[in-house]
N, C-alpha and C positions, 0 to 999 in steps of 0.2 A: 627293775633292772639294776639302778644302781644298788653295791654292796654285796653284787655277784662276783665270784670267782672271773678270771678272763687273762687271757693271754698277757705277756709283756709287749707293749706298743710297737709297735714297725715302724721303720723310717717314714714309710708311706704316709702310714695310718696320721701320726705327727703331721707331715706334710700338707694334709689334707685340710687337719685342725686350725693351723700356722695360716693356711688361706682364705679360711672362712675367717678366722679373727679376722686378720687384713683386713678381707671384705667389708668387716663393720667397723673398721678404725680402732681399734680394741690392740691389734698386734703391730708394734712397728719394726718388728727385728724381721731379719732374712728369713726366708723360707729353705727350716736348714734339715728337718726332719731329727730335731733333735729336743726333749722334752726339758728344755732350759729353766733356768728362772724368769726369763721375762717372756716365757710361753706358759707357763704356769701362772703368773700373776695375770695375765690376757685370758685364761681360760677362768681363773677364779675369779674376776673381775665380769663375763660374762654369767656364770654361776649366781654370783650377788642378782645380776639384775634380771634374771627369770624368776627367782623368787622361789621355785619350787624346783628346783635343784641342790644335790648335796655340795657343800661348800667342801673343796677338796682341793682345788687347782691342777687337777689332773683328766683327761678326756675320757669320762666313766664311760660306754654305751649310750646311757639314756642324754647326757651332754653332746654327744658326736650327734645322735639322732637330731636334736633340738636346733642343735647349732647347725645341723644342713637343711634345715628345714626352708630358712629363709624366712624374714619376715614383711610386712608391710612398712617397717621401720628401718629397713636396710638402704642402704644406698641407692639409687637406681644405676645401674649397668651402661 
C-alpha cells in the first residue's frame, strides 16, 4: 500500500488522523483538518513506533489503516 499513488488528503480524511493521534496522546494540537507540522511529526512519531511502517510523517493508507485499528496499548475509553 504504501508508495502507491492516491489522492491529495481531505479535510476529513486529516480530521480523522488528528483524532486517532489524540486518542493515543501522540497529537496535542486542535483538530483542525489540516496536515500541519505538528500533525506530521504525531504521525511520524507513530510511524517510528510500529516499526514496519514507512517513515514519512504523512497519513500513507497502510498508516490510516494501522492507526484505526486500535490497539491493546491504547488508552481505555
Amino acid at each position: 500500500m504504501d508508495g502507491e499513488l492516491y489522492e491529495p488528503y481531505s479535510s476529513t480524511t486529516i480530521k480523522r488522523v488528528q483524532r486517532a493521534l489524540k486518542n493515543r496522546d501522540l497529537y496535542p494540537g486542535p483538530i483542525s483538518g489540516v496536515l500541519d507540522a505538528p500533525t506530521m511529526k504525531a504521525i511520524y512519531t507513530f510511524q517510528q513506533a510500529v516499526y514496519t511502517l514507512q517513515l514519512c510523517g504523512v497519513p500513507t493508507p497502510r498508516t490510516r489503516w494501522i492507526l484505526e485499528q486500535g490497539s491493546h496499548t491504547d488508552p481505555a475509553s
